[in-house]
DSSP file (Angstrom, degrees, kcal/mol; ACC not computed):
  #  RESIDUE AA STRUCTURE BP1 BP2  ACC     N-H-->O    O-->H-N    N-H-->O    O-->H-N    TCO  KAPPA ALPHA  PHI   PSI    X-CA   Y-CA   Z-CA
    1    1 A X              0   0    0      0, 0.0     2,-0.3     0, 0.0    44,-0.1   0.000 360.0 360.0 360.0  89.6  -12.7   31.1   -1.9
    2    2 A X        -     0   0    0      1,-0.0     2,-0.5     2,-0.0     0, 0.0  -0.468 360.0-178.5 -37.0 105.2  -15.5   29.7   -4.3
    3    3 A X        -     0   0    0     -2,-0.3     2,-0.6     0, 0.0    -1,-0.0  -0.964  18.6-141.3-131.2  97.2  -13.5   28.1   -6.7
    4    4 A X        -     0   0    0     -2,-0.5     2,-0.3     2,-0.0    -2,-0.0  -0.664  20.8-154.0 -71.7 139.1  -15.5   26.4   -9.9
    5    5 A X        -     0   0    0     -2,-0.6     2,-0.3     6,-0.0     6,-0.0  -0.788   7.3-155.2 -96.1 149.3  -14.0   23.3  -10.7
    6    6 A X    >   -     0   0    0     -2,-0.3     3,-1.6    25,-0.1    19,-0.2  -0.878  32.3 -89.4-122.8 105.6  -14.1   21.4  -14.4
    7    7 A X  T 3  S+     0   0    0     -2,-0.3    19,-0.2     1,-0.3     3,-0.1   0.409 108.9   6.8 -16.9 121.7  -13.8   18.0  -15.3
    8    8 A X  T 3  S+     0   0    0     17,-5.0    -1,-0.3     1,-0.3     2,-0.1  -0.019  90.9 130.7 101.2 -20.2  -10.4   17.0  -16.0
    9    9 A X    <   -     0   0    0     -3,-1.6    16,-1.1    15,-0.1     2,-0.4  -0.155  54.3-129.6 -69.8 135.5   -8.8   20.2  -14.8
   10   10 A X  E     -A   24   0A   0     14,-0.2     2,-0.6    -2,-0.1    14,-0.3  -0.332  29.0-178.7 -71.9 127.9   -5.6   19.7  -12.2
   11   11 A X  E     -A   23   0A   0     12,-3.5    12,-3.4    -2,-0.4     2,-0.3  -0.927  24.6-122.5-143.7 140.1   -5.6   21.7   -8.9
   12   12 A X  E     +A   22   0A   0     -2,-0.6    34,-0.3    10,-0.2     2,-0.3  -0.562  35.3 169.0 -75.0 148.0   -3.3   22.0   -6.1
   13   13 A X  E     -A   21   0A   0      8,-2.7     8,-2.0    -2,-0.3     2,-0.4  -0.991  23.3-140.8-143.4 145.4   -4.5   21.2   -2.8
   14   14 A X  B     -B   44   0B   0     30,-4.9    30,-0.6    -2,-0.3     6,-0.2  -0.931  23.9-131.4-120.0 145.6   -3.1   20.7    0.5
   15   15 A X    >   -     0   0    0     -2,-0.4     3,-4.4     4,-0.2    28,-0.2   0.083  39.1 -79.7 -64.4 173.1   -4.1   18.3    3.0
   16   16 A X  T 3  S+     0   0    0      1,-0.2    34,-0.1     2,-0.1    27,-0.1   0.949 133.0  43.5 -31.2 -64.9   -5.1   17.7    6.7
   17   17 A X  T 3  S-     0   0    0      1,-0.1    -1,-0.2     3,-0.0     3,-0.1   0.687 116.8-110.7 -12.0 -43.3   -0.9   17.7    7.0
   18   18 A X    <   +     0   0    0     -3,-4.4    -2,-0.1     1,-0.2    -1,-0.1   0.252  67.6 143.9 140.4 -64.0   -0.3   20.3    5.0
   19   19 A X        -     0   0    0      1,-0.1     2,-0.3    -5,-0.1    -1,-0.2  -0.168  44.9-131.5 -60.8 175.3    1.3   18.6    2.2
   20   20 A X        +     0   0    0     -6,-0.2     2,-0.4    -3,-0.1    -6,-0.2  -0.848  34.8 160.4-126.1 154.9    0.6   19.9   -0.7
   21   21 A X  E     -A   13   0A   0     -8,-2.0    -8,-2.7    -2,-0.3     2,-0.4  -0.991  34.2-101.4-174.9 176.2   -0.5   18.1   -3.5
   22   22 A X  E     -A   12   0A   0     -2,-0.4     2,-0.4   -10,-0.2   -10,-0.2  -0.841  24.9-179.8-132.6 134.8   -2.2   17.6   -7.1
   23   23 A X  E     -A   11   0A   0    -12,-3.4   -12,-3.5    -2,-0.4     2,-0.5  -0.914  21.5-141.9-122.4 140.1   -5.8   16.1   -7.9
   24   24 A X  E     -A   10   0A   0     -2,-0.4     2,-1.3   -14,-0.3   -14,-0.2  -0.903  28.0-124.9 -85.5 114.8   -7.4   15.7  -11.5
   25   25 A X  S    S+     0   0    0    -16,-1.1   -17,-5.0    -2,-0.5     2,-0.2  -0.553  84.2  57.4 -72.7  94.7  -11.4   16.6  -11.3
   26   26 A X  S    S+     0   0    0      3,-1.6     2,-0.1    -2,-1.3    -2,-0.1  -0.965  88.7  27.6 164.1-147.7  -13.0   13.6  -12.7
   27   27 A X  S    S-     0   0    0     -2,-0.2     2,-0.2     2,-0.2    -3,-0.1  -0.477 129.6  -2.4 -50.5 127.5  -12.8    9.6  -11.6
   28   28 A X  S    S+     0   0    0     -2,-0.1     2,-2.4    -3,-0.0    -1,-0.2  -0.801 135.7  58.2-100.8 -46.4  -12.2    8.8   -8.5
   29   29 A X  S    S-     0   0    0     -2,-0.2    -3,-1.6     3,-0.1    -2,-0.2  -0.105  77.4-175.8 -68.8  65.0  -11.8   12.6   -7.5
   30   30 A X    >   -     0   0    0     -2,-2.4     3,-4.2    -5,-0.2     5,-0.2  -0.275  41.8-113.0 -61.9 135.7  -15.2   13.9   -8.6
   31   31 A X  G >> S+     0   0    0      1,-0.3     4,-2.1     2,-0.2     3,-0.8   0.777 120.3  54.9  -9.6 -86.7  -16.2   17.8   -8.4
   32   32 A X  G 34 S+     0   0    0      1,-0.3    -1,-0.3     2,-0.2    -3,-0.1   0.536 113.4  38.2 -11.7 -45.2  -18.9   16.5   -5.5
   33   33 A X  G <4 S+     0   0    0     -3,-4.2    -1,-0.3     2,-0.2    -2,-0.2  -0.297 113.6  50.9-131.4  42.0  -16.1   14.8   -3.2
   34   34 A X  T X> S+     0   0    0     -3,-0.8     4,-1.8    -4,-0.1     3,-1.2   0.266 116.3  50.0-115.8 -71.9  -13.1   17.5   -3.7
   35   35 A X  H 3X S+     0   0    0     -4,-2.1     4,-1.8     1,-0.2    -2,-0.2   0.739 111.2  45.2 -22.8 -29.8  -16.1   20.1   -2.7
   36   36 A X  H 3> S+     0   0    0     -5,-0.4     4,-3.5     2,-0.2    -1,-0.2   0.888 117.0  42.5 -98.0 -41.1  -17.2   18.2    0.4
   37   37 A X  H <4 S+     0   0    0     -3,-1.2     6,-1.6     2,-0.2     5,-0.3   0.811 113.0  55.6 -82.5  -7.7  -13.7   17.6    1.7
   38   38 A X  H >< S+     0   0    0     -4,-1.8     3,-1.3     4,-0.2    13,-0.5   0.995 114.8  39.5 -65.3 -70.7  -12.9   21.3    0.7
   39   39 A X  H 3< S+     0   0    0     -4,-1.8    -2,-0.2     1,-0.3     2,-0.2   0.852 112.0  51.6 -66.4 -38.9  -16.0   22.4    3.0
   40   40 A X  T 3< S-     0   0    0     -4,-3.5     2,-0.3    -5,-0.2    -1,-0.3   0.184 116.0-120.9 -89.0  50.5  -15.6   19.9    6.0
   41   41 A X  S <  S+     0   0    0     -3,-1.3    -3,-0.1    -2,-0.2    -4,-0.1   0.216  82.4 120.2  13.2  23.9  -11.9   21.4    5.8
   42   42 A X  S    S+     0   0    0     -5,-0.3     2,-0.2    -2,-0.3    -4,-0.2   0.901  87.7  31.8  -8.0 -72.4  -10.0   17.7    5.2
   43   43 A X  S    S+     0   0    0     -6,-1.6     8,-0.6   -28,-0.2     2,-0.3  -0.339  81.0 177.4-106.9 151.0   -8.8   19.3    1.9
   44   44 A X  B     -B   14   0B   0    -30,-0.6   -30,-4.9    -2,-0.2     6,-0.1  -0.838  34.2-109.0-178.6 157.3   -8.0   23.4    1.6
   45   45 A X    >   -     0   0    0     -2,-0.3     3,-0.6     4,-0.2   -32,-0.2  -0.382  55.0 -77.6 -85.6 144.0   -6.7   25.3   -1.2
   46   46 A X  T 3  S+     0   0    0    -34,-0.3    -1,-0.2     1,-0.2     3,-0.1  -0.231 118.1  14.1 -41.3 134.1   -3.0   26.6   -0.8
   47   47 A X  T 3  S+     0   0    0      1,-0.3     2,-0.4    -3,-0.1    -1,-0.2   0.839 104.3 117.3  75.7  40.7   -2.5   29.8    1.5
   48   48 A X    <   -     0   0    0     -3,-0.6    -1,-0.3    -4,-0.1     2,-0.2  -0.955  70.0-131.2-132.6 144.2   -6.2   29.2    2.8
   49   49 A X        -     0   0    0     -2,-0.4    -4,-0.2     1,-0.1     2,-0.1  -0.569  51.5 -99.2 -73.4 166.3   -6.9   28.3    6.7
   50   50 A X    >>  -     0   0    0     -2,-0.2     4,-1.4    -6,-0.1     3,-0.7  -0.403  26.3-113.9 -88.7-161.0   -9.1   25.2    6.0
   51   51 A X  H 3> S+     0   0    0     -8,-0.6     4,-3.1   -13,-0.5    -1,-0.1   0.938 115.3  50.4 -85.0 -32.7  -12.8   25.8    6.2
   52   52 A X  H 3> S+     0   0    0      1,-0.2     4,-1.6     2,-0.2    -1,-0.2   0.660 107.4  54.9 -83.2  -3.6  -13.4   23.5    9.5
   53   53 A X  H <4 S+     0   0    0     -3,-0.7    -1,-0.2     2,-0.2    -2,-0.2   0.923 108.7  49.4 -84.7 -60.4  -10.4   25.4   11.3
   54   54 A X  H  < S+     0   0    0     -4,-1.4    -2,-0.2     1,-0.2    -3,-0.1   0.845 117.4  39.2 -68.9 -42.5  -12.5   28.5   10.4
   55   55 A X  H  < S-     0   0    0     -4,-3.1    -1,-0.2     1,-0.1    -2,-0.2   0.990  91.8-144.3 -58.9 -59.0  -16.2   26.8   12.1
   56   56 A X  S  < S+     0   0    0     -4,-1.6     2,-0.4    -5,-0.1    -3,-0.1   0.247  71.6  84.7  72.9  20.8  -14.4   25.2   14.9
   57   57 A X  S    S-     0   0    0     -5,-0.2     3,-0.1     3,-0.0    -4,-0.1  -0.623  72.2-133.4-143.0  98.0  -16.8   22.3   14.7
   58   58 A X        -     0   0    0     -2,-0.4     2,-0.1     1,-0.1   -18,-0.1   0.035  34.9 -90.2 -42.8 147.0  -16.5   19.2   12.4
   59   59 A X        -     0   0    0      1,-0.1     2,-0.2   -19,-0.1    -1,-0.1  -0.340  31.2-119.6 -45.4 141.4  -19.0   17.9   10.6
   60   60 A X        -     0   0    0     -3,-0.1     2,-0.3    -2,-0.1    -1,-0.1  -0.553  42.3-120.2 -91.8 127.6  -21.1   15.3   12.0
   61   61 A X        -     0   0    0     -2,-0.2    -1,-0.0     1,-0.1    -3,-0.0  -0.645  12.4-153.2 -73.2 143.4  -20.6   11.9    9.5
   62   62 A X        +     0   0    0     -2,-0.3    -1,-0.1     2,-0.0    -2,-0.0  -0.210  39.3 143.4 -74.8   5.0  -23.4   10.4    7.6
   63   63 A X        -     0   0    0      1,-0.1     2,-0.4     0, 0.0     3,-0.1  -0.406  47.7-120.9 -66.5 146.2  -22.2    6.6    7.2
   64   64 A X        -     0   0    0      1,-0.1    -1,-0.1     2,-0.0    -2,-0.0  -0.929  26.8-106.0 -99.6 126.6  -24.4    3.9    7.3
   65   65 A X        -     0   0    0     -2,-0.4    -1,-0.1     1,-0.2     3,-0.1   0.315  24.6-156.3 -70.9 135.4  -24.0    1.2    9.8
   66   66 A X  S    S+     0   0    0      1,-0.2     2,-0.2    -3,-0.1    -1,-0.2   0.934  84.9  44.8 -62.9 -45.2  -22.7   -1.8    7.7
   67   67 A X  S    S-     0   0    0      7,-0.0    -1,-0.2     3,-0.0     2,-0.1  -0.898  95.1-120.5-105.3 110.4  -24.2   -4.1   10.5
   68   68 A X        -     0   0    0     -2,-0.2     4,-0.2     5,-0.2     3,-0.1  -0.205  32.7-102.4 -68.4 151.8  -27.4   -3.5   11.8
   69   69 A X    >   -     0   0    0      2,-0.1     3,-1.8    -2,-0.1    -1,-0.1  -0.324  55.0 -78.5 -65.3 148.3  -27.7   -2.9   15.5
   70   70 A X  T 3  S+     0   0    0      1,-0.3     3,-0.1     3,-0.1    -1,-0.1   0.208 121.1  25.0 -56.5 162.8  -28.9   -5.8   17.7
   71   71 A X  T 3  S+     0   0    0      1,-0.3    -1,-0.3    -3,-0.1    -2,-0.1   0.014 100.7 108.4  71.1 -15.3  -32.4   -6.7   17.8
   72   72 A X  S <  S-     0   0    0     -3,-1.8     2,-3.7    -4,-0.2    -1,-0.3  -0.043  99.7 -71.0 -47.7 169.5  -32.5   -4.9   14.1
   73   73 A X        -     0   0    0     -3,-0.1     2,-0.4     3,-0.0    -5,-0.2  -0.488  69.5-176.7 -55.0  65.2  -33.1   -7.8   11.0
   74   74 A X        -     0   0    0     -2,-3.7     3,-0.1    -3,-0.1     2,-0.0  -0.699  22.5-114.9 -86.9 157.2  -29.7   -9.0   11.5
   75   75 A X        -     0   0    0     -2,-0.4     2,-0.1     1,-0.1    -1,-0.0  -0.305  32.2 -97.6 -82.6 149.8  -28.8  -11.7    9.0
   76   76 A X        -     0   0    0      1,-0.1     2,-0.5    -2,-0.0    -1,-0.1  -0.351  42.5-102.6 -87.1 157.9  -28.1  -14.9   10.0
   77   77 A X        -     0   0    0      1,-0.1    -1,-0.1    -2,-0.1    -3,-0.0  -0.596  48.2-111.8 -77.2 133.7  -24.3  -15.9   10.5
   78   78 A X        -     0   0    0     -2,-0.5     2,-0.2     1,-0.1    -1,-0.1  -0.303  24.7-132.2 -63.5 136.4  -23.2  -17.9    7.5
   79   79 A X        -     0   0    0     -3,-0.0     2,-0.2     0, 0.0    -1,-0.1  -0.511   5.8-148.4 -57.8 123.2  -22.3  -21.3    7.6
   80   80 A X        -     0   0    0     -2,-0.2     2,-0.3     0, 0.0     0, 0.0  -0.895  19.0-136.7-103.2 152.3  -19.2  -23.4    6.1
   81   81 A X        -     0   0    0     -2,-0.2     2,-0.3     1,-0.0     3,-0.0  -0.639  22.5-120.3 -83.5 160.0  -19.6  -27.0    4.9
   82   82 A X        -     0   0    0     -2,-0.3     2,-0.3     1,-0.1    -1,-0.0  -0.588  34.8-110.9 -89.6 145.1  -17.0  -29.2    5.9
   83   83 A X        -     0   0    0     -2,-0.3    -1,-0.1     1,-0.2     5,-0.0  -0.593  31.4-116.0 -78.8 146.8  -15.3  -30.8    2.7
   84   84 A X        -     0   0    0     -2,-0.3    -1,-0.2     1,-0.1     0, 0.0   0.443  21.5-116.6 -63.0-146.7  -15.9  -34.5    2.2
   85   85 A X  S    S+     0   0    0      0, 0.0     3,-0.2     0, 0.0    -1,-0.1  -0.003 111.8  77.0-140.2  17.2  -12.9  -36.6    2.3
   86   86 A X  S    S+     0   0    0      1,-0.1     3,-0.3     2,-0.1    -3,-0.0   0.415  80.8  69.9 -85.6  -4.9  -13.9  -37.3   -1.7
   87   87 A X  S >  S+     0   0    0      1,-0.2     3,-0.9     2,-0.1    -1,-0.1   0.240  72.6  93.8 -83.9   2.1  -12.5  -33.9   -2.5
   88   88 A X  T 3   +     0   0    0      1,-0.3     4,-0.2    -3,-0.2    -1,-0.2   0.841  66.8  72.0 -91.6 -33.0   -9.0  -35.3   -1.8
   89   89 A X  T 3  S+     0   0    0     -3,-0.3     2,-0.3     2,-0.1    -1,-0.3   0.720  88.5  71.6 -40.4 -47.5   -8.4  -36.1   -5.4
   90   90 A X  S <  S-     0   0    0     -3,-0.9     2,-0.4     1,-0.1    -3,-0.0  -0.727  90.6-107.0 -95.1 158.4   -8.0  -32.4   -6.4
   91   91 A X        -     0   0    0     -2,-0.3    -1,-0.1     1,-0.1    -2,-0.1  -0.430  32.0-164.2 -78.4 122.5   -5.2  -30.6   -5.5
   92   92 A X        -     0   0    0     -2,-0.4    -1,-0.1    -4,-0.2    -4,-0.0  -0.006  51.7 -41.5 -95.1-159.8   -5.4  -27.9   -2.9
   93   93 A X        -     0   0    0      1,-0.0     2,-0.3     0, 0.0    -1,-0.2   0.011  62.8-140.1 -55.7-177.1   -3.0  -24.9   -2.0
   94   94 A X        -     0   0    0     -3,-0.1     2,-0.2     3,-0.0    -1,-0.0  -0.857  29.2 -96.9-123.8 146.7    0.9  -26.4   -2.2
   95   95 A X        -     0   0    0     -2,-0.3     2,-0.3     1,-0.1     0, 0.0  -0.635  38.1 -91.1 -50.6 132.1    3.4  -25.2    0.6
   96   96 A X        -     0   0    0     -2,-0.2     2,-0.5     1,-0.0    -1,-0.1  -0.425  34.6-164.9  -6.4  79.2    5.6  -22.8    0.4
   97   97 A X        +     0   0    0     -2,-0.3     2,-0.3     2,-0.0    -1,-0.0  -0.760  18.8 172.3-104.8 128.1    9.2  -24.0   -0.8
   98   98 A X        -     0   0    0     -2,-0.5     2,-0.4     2,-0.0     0, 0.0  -0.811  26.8-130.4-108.4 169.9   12.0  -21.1    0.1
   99   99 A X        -     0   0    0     -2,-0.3     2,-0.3     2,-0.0    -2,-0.0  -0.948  26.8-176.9-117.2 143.8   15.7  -21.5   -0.3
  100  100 A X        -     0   0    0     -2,-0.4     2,-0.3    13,-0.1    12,-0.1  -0.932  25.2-125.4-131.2 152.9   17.5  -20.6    2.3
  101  101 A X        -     0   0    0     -2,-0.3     2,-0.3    10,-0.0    12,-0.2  -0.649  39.3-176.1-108.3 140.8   21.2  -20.5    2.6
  102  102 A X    >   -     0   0    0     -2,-0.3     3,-4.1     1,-0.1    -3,-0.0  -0.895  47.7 -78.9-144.1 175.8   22.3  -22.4    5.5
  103  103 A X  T 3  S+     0   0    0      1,-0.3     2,-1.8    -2,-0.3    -1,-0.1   0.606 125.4  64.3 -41.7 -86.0   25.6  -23.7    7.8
  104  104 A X  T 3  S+     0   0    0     -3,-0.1    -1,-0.3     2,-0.1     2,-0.1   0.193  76.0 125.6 -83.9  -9.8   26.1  -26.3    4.6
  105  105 A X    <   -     0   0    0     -3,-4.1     4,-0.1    -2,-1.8     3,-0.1  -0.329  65.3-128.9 -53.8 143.0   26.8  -23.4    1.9
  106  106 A X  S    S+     0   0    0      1,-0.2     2,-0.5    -2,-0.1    -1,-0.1   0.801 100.7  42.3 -52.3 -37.8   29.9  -23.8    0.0
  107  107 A X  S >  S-     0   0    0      1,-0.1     3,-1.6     2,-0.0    -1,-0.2  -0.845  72.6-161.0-121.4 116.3   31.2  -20.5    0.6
  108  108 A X  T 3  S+     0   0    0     -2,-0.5    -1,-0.1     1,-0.2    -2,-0.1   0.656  91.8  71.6 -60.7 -14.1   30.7  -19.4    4.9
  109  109 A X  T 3  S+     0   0    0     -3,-0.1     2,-0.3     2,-0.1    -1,-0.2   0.819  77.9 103.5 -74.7 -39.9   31.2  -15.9    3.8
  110  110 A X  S <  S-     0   0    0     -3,-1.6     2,-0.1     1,-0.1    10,-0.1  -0.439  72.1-118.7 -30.4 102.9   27.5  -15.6    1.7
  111  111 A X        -     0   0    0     -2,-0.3    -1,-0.1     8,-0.3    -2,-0.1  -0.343  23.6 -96.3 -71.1 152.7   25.2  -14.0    3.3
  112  112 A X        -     0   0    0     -2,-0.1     3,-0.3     1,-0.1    -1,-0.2   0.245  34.9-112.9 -52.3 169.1   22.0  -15.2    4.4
  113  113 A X  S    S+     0   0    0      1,-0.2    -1,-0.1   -12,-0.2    31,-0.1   0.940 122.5  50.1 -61.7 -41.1   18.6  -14.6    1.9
  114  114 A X  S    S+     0   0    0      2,-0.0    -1,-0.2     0, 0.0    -2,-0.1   0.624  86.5 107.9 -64.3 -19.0   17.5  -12.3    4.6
  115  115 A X  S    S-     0   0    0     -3,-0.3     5,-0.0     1,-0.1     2,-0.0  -0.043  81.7 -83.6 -61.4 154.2   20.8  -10.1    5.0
  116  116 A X    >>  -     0   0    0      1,-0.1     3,-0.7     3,-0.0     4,-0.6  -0.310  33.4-113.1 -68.3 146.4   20.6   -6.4    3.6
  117  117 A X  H >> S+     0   0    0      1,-0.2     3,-2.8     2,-0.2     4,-2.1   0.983 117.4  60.2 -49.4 -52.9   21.1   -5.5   -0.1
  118  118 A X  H 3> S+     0   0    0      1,-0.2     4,-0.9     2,-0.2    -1,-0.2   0.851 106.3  47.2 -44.4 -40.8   24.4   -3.8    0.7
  119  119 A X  H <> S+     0   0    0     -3,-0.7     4,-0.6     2,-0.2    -8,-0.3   0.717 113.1  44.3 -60.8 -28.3   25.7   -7.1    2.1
  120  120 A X  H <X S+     0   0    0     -3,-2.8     4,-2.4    -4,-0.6     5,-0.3   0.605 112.9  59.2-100.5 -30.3   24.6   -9.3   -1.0
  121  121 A X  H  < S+     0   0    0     -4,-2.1     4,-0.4     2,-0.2    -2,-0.2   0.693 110.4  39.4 -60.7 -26.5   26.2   -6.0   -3.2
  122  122 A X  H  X S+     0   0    0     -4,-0.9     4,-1.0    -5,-0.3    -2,-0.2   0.662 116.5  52.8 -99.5 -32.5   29.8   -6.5   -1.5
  123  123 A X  H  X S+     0   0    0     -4,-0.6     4,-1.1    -5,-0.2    -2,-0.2   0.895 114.8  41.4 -85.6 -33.3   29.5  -10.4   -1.7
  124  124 A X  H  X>S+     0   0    0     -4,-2.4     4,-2.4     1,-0.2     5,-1.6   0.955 104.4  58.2 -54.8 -52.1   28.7  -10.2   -5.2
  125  125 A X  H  45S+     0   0    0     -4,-0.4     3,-1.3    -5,-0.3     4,-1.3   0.957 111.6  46.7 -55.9 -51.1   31.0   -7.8   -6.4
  126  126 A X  H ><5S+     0   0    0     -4,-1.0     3,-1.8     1,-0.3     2,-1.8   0.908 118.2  39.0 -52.3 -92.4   33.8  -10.0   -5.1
  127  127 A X  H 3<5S+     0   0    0     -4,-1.1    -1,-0.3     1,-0.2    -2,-0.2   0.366 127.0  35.6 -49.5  12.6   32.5  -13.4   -6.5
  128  128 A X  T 3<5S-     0   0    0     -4,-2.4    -1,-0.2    -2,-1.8    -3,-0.2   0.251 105.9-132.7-121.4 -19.3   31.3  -11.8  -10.0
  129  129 A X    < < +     0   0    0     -3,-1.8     2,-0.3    -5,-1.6    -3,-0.2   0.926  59.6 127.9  66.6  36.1   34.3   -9.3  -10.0
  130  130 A X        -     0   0    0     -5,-0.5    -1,-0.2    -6,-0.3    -2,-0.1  -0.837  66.9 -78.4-114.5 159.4   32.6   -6.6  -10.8
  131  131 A X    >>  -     0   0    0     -2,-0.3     4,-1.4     1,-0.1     3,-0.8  -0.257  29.0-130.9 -61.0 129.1   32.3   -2.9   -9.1
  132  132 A X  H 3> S+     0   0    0      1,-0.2     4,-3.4     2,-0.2     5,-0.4   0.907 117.5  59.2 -41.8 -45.6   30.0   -2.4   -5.8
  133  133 A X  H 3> S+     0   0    0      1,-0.2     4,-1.0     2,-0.2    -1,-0.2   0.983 113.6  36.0 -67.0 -38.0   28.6    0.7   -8.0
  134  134 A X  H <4 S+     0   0    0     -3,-0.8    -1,-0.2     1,-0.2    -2,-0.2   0.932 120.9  51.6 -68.0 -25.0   27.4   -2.2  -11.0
  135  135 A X  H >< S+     0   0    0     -4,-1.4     3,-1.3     1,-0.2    -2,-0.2   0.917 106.6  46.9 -61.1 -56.2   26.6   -4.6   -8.3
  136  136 A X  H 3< S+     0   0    0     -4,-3.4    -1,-0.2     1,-0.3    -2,-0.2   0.672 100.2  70.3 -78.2  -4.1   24.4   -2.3   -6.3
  137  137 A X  T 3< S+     0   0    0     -4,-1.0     2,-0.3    -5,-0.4    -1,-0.3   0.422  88.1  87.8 -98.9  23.3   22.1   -1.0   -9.7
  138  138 A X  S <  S-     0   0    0     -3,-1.3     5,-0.2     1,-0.1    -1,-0.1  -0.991  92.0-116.6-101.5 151.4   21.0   -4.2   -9.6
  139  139 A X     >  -     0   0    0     -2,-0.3     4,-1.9     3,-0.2    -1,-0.1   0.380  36.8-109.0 -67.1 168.9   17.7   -5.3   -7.3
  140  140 A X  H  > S+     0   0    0      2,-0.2     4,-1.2     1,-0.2    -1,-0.1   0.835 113.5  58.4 -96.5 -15.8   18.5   -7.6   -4.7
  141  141 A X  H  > S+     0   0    0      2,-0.2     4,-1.9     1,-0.1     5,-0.3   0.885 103.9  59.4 -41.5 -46.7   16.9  -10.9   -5.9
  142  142 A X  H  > S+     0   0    0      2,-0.2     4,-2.1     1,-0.2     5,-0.3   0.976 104.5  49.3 -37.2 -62.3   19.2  -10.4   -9.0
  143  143 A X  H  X S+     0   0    0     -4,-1.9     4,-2.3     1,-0.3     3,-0.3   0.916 110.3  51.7 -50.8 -55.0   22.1  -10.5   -6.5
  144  144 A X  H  X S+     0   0    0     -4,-1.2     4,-1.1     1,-0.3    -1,-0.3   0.934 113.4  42.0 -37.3 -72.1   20.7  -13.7   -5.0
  145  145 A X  H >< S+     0   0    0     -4,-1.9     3,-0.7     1,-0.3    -1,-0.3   0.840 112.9  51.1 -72.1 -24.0   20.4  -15.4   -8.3
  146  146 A X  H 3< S+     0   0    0     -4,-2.1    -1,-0.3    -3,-0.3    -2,-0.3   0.975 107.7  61.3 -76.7 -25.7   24.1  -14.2  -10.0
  147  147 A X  H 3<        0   0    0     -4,-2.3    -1,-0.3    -5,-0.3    -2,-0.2   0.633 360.0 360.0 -94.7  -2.3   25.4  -15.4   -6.9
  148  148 A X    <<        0   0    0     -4,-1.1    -1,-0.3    -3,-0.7    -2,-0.1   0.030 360.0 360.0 -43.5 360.0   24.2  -18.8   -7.5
């Protein structure tokens, strides 16, 4: 089915899958590259076999090698310098500081940072006194922090 398309207009399409789903004709999903996955059947219009189901033969791809193959002009491998030990003066990345809750929390009953929301949802709601349903509609770093 020869279908013109128009900038900006929506069409359903279903995928390689199946799914079904909805594409705007214009950036990143240009006319050109809806068309091209339409024809090597990728892409096919609802109730449609797709087109490469219909050939039986995929298209052959067209990419071009990123790397050329040996004995080509291949580029020479890039180098690092080593940093001086005069560079020391500015400050590079920092480590990582987490908190983690450990044997030496106050209350053994906390669950760890890593423990499941639902677990940080049941320990709050006890220590804030508030209902598991107010507890759980907030994210689970919020739990972390009230429970602090």
């Amino acid at each position: 089915m020869a279908r013109e398309l128009k900038d900006g207009e929506q069409v359903r399409l279903k995928g390689s899958a199946g799914a079904l789903f909805m594409v705007t004709v214009g950036q990143p999903f240009t006319r050109e590259l809806i068309e091209r996955r339409l024809k090597s059947g990728e892409w096919s219009w609802p109730g449609e076999t797709p087109a490469a189901a219909e050939q039986g033969n995929p298209e052959p791809r067209t990419e071009k090698l990123s790397k050329p193959a040996p004995g080509e002009d291949s580029p020479k491998p890039r180098t690092e310098k080593r940093s001086d030990r005069g560079d020391a003066d500015e400050p590079g990345p920092q480590p990582r500081q987490e908190t983690v809750t450990g044997p030496d929390s106050d209350d053994p009953d906390r669950p760890s940072v890593s423990a499941p929301k639902s677990e940080w949802v049941v320990y709050v709601a006890r220590t804030q006194h508030m209902s598991r349903e107010d507890a759980a509609s907030y994210t689970k770093a919020d739990l972390i922090d009230m429970a602090k």
